[in-house]
C-alpha beads as a LAMMPS data file, in Angstrom:
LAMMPS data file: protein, C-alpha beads

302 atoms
301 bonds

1 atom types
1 bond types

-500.0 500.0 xlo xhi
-500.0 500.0 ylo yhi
-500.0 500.0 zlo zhi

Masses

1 110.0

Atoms # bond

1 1 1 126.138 348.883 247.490
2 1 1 124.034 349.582 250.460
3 1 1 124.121 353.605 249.603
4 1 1 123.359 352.755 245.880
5 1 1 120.581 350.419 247.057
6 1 1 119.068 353.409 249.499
7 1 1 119.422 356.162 246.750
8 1 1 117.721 354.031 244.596
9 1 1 114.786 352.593 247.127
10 1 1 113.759 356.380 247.579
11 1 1 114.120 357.903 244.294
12 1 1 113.128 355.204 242.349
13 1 1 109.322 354.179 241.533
14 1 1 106.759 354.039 244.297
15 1 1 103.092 353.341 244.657
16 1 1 99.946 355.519 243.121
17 1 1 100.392 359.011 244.092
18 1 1 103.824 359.342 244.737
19 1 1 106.041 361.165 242.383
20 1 1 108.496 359.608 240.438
21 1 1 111.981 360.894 239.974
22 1 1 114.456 361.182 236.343
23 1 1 116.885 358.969 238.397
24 1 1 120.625 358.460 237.145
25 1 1 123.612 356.697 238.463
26 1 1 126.620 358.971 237.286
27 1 1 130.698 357.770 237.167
28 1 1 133.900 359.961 235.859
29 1 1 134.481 356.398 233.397
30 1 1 131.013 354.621 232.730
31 1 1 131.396 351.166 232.953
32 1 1 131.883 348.266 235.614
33 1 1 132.153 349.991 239.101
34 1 1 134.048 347.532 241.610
35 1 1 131.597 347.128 244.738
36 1 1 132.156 346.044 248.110
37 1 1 130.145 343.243 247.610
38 1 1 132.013 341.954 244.808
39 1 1 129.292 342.120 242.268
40 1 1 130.412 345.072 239.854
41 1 1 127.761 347.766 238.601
42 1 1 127.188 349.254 235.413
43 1 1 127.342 352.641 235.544
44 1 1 125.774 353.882 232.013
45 1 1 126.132 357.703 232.483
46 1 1 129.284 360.069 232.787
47 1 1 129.955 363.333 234.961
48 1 1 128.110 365.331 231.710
49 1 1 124.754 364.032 233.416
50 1 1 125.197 365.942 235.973
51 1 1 124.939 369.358 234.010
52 1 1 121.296 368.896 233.769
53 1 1 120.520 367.523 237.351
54 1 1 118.485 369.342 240.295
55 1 1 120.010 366.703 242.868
56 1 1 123.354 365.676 242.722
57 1 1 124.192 362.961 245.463
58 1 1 128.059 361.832 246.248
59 1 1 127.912 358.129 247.535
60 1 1 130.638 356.832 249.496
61 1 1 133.508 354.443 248.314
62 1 1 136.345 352.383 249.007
63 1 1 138.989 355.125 248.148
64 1 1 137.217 358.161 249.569
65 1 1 140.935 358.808 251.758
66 1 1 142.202 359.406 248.109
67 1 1 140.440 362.995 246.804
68 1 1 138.419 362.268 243.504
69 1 1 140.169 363.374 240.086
70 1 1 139.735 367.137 239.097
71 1 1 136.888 366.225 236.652
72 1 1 134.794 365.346 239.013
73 1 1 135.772 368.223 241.365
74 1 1 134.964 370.524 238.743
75 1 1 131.018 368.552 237.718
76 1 1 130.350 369.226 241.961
77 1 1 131.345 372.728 241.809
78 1 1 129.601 373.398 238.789
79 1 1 126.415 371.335 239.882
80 1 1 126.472 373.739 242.825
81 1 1 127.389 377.375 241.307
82 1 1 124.047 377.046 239.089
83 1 1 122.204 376.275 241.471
84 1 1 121.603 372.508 241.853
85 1 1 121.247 370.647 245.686
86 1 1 124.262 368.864 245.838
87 1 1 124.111 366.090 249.022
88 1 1 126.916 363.629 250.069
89 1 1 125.671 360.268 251.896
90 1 1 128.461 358.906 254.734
91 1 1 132.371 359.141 253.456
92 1 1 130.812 360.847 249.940
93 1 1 131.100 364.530 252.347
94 1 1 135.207 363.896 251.657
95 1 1 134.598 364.533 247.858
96 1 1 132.408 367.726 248.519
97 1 1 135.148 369.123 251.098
98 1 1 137.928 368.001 248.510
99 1 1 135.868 370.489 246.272
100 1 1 135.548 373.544 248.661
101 1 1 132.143 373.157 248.734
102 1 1 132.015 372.925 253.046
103 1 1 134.435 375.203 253.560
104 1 1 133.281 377.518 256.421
105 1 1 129.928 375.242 257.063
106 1 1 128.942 372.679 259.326
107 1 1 128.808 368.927 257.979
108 1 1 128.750 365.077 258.842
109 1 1 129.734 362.134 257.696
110 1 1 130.256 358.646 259.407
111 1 1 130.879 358.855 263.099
112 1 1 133.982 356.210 262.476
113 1 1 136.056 359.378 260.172
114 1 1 134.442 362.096 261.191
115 1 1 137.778 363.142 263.138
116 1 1 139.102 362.309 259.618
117 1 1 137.323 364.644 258.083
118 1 1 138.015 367.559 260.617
119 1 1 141.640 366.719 260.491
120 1 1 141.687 366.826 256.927
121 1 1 139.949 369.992 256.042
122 1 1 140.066 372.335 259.323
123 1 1 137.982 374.650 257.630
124 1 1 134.985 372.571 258.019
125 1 1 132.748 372.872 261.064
126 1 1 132.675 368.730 261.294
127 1 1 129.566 367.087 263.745
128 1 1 129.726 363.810 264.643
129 1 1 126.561 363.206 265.849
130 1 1 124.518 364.321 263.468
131 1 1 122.023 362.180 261.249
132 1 1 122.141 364.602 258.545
133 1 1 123.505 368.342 258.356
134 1 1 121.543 370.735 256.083
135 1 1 122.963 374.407 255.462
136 1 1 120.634 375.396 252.720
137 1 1 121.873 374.266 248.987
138 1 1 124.314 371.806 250.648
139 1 1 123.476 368.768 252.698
140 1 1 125.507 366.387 254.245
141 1 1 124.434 362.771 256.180
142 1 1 125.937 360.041 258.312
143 1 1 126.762 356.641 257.396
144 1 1 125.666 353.423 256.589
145 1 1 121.527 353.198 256.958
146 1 1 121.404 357.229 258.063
147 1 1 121.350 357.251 254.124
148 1 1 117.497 357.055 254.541
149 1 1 117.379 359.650 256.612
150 1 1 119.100 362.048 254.047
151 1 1 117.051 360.993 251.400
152 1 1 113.712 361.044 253.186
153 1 1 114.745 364.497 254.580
154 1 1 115.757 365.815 251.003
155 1 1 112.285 364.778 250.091
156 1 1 110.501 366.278 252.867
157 1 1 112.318 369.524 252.122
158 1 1 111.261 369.822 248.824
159 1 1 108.120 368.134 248.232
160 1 1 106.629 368.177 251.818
161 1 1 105.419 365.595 254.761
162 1 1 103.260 364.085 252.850
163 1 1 105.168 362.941 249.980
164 1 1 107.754 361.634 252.517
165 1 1 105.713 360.484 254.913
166 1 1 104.155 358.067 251.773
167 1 1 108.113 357.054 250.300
168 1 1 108.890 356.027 253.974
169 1 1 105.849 354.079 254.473
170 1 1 106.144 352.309 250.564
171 1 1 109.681 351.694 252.487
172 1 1 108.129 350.545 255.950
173 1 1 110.466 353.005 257.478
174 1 1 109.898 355.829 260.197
175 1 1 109.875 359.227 258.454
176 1 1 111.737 361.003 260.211
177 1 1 113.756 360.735 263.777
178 1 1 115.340 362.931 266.048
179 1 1 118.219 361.973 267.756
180 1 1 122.104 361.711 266.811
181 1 1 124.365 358.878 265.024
182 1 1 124.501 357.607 268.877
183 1 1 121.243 356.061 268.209
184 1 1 122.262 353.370 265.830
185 1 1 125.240 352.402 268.535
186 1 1 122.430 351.712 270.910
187 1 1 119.073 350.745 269.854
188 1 1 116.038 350.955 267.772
189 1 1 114.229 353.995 266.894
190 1 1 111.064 354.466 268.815
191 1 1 108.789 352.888 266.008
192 1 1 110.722 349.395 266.173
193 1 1 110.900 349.676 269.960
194 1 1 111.481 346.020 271.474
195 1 1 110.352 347.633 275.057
196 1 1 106.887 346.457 275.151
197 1 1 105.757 348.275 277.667
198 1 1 107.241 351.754 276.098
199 1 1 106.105 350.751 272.884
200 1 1 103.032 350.432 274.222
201 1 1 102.733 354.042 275.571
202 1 1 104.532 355.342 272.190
203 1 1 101.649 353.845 270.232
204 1 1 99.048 355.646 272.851
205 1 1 101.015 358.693 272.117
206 1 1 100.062 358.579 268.475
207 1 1 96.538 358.113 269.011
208 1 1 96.371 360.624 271.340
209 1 1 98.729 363.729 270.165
210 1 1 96.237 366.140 270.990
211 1 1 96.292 365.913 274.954
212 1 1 99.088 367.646 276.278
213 1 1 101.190 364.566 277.252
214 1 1 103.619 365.993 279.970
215 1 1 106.506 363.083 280.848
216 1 1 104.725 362.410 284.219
217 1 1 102.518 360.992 282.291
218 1 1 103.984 359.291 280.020
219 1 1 106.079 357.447 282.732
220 1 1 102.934 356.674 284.565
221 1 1 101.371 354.862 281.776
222 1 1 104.698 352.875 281.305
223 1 1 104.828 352.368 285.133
224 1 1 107.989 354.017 285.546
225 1 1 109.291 356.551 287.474
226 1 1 109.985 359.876 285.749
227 1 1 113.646 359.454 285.342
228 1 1 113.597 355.337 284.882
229 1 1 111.265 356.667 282.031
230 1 1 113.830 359.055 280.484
231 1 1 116.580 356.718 280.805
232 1 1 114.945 353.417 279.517
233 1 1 113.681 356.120 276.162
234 1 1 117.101 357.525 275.345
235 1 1 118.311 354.449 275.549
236 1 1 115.716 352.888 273.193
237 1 1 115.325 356.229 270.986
238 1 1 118.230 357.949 271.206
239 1 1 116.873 361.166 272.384
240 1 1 114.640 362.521 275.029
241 1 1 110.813 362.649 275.280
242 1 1 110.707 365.901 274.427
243 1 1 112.497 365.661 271.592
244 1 1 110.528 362.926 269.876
245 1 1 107.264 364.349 270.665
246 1 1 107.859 367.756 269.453
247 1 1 109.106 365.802 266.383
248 1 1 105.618 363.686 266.381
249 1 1 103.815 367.243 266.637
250 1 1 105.546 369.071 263.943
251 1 1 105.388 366.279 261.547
252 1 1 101.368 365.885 262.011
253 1 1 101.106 369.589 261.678
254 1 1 103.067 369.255 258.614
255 1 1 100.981 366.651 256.814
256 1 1 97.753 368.585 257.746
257 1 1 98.692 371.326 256.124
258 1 1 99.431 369.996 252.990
259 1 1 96.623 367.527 253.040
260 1 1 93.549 369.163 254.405
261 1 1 91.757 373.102 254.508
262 1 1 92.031 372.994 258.466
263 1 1 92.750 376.651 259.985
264 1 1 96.190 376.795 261.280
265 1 1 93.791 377.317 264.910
266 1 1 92.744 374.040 264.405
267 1 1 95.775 371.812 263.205
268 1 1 97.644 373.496 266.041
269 1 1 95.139 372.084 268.562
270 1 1 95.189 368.436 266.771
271 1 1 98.580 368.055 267.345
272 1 1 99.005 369.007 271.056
273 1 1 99.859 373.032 270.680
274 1 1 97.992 375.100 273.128
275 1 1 97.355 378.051 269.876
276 1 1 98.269 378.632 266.920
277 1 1 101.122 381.020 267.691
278 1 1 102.610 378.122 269.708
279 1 1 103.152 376.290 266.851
280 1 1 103.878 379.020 264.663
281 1 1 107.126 379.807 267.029
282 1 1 107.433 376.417 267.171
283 1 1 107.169 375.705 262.900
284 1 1 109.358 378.888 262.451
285 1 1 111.984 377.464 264.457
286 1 1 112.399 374.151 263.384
287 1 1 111.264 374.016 259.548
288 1 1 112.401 377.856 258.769
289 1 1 109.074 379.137 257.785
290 1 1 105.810 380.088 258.983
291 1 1 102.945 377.101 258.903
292 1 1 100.970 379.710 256.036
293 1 1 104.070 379.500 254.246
294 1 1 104.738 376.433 254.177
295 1 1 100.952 375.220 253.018
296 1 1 100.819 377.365 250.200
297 1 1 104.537 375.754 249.154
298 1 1 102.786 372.019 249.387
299 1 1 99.160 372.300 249.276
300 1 1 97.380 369.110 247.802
301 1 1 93.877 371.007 248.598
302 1 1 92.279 372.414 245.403

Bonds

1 1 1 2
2 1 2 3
3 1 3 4
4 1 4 5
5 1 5 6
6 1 6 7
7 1 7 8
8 1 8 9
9 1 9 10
10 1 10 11
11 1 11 12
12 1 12 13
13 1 13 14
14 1 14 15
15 1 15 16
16 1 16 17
17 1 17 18
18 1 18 19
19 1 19 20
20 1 20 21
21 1 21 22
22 1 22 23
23 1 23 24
24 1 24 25
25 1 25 26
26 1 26 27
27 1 27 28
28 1 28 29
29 1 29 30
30 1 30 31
31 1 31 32
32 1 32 33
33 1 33 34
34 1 34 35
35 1 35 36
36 1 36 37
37 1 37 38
38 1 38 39
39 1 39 40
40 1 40 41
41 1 41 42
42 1 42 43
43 1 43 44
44 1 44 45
45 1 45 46
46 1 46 47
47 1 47 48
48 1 48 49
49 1 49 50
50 1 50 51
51 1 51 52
52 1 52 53
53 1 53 54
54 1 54 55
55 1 55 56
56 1 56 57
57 1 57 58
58 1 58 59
59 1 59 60
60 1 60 61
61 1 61 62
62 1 62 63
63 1 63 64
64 1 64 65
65 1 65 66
66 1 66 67
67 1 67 68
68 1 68 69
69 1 69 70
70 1 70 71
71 1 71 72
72 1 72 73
73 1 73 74
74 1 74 75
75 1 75 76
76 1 76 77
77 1 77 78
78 1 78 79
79 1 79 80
80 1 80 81
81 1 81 82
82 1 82 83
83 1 83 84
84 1 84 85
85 1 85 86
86 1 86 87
87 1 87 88
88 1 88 89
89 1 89 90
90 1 90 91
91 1 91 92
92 1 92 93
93 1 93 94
94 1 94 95
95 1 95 96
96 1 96 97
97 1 97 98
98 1 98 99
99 1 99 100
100 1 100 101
101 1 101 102
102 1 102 103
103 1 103 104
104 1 104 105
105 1 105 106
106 1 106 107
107 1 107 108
108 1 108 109
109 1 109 110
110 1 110 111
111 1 111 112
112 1 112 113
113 1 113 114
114 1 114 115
115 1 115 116
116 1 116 117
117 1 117 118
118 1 118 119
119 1 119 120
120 1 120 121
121 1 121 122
122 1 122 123
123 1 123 124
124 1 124 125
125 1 125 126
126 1 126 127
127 1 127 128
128 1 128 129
129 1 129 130
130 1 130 131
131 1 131 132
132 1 132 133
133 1 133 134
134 1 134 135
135 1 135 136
136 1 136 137
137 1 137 138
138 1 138 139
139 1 139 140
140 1 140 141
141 1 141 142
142 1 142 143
143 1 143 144
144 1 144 145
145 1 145 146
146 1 146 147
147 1 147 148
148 1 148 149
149 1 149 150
150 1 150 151
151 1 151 152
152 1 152 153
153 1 153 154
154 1 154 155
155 1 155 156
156 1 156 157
157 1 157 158
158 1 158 159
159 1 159 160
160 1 160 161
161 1 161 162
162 1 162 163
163 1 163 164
164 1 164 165
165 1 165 166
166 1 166 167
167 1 167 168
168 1 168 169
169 1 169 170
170 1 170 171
171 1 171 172
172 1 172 173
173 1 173 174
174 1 174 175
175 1 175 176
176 1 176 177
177 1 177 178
178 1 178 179
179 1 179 180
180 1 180 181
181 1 181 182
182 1 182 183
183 1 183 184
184 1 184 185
185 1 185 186
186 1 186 187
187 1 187 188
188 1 188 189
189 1 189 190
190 1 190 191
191 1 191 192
192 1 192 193
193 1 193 194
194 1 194 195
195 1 195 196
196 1 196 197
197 1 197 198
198 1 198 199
199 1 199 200
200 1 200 201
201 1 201 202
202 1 202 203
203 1 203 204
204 1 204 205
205 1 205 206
206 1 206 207
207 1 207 208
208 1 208 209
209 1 209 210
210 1 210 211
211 1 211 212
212 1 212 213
213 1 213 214
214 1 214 215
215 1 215 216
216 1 216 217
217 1 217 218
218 1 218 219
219 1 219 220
220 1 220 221
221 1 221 222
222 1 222 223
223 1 223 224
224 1 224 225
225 1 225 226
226 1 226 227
227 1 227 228
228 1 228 229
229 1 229 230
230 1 230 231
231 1 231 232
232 1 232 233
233 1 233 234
234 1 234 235
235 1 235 236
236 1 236 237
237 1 237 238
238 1 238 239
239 1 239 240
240 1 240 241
241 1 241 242
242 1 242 243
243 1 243 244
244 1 244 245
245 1 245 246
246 1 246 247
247 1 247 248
248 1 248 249
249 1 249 250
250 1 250 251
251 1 251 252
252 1 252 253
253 1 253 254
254 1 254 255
255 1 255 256
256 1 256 257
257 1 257 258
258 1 258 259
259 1 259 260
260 1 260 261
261 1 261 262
262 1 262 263
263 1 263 264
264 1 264 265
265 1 265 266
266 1 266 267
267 1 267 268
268 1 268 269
269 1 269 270
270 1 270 271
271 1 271 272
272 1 272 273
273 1 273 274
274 1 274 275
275 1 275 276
276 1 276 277
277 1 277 278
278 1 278 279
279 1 279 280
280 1 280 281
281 1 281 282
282 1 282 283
283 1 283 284
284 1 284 285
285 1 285 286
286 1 286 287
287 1 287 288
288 1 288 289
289 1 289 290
290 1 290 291
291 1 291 292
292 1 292 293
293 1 293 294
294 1 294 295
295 1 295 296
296 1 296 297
297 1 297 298
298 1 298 299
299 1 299 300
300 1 300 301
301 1 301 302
């Protein structure tokens, strides 16, 4: 129920401005699906749904160990070969691999199977610590709440920052975080940090994106040494200073581009890049495409 609630919570309506979504929960027998929390769902559609879908989303179950019948073997396949995204959320990436869709790509699923899923089908390239794994028309995420992730990323690739950047706050959720499954072992992500005193310097961070914000700093302002400062973030965040700011960067970048008629000159120097071909290495290598690119793909500007 928690992946049906997610799918739901991000596809489903939102406030003014956001797009909504022809959303459909799809079953091999409509009916009353069993759920874990004992309250069954009706499931109104049938796999023939799926013919007409751009997004086709495998949820996990209870019987995922068991491979799904070949009808609905043959919808995924099909959903794929003309062309639709086709996604699996936790122990769902069992019924893509049971299809032949991973076979000779990388994928994820909950850190608890994952050696499951390697044993299983050797000819996927299985990482555990991944939040989500995207190889183009095919994208696989972890378990449990990493479900957000997924979704918010599926919406980020195709409809841009800002749309997900507006779902996730409808959602009072972070956008987007870097980091591995190892995060949700430990603690928070940086934006419900319970350090004070990093959350603190995290918040400065945001305000102030366009300085160059070296660690040294960083730790000063949080009174730490350099590596008390790493240490106490990674084990708040789940990944490294670094890491998180070059995500901070690349996501402002991203929703300036879509959202204003700034030269690429000038967005680079809002969010912290020293030119604009810093962040156009940096853009290419991290979103696949070239800032110009990827403003004329999500303009809101007239």
């Amino acid at each position: 129920m928690l992946a049906v609630g997610i799918v739901t919570e991000v596809f489903g309506p939102h406030g003014q401005g956001l797009p909504g979504f022809d959303f459909a929960l799809c079953a091999d027998r409509p009916g009353p699906v069993p759920t874990d929390l004992g309250v069954p769902l009706t499931v109104t559609h049938g796999l023939d749904r799926l013919a007409a879908a751009d997004l086709v989303i495998a949820l996990p179950g209870a019987g995922f160990r068991t491979p799904p019948g070949p009808a609905v073997l043959d919808a995924l396949s099909a959903a794929h070969g003309r062309g639709a995204l086709v996604a699996a959320h936790c122990v769902g990436t069992f019924a893509l691999a049971a299809a032949g869709l991973l076979d000779g790509m990388r994928a994820t699923t909950h850190w608890r199977f994952a050696a499951l899923l390697a044993d299983r089908h050797p000819e996927v390239s299985v990482d555990p610590d991944a939040l989500y794994v995207d190889e183009g028309r095919i994208v696989t995420g972890a378990g449990a709440a990493a479900g957000f992730d997924l979704c918010l990323h599926l919406l980020r690739r195709e409809h841009g920052a800002a749309t997900a950047n507006g779902v996730a706050r409808d959602m009072v959720l972070p956008s987007h975080r870097d980091g591995g499954q190892a995060q949700y072992l430990a603690a928070p992500a940086p934006e419900d940090c319970h350090d004070e005193r990093l959350a603190e310097v995290l918040a400065w961070v945001r305000e102030n994106l366009h300085e160059p914000l070296p660690v040294a700093e960083l730790a000063r302002r949080a009174m730490m040494s350099k590596r008390s400062f790493a240490r106490r973030f990674a084990a708040a965040t789940g990944t490294t200073p670094h890491a998180w700011l070059r995500g901070l960067r690349l996501s402002g970048a991203e929703e300036l581009l879509e959202t204003t008629d700034l030269p690429v000159e000038e967005i680079a120097r809002r969010v912290g890049y020293g030119s604009a071909a810093v962040l156009r290495e940096q853009f290419v290598r991290r979103r696949g495409v070239p800032p110009r690119s990827y403003r004329r793909s999500f303009s809101r500007t007239p």
